[in-house]
Steps between C-alpha positions, in 0.01 A plus 500: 500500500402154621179329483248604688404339814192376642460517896223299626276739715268170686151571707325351731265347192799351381644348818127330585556302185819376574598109644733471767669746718566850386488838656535826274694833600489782275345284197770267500416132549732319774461149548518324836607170425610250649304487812641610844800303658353295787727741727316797318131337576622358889581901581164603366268254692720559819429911387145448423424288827721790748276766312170317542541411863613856605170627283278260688670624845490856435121418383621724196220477222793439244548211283836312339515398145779286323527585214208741296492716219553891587397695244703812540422690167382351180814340380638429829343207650748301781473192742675541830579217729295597751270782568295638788183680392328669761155584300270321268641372153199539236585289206748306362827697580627759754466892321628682850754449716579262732626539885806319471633290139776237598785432234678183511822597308620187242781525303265583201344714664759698691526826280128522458394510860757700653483780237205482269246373718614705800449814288128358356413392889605888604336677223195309556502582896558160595578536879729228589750325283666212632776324314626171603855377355549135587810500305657783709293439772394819520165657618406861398190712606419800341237711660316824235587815661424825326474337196854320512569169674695461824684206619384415851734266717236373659229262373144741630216530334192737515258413210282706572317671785466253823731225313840520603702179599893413472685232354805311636595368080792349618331240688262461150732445224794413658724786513 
């Protein structure tokens, strides 16, 4: 027999101490150093602006975020890219889910966000995943259906009642 071995098990108590950039899934600490690639942060602003103006057209009372805390459960707190929130946000984090949570995929971050976080984002209801892959140059929108996400081909969105608009994403990040 070995040693035994300690897992961390990390709240939300211990994250709002923390410096710098972290998000926690399952207790385990994950650090997001370094900062974005200016490719990763271009795609966002372009993502955040398409999502804003189609809001303000479709006079949806929805709001986007880049990036905020989602508290999904105690020990898993996470940051998306970008966010839209179509109800009031009382406090200092998110504690229910979000529309739509966008997913720039880095290299570091390619494992997390196309299997871990895609199974957090369904089990907490989330009802649009979007993952963007500038390194592939992929786009991928997953839409909650019974419970289980669905890739859509096309880039529509109904947030919720009255709010629906479509995206041409091509013409936003490039590909």
């Amino acid at each position: 027999m070995g040693e035994p071995k300690i897992i961390p098990n990390y709240t939300y108590e211990d994250y709002k101490r923390w410096q710098g950039r972290w998000e926690v899934i399952d207790g385990i600490a994950y650090d997001m150093s370094p900062m974005a690639s200016p490719e990763h942060q271009r795609i966002a602003n372009e993502i955040g602006r398409a999502f804003s103006e189609a809001i303000e057209k479709g006079q949806c009372a929805c709001q986007v975020y880049q990036p905020i805390d989602v508290k999904i459960r105690e020990n898993t707190i996470v940051n998306p890219d970008l966010l839209i929130v179509c109800k009031p946000i009382e406090g200092q984090f998110l504690d229910f889910p979000p529309e739509l949570v966008v997913e720039i995929i880095s290299p570091s971050s390619r494992l997390k966000d196309t299997i871990t976080k895609y199974n957090l984002y369904k089990e907490f209801g989330i009802k649009y995943y979007l993952l963007i892959d500038p390194e592939e140059k992929r786009k991928v929108l997953h839409h909650l259906t019974d419970n289980q996400y669905v890739s859509q081909e096309s880039f529509d969105f109904e947030l919720n009642s009255g709010c629906q608009f479509s995206l041409k994403l091509k013409a936003v990040v490039g590909f």
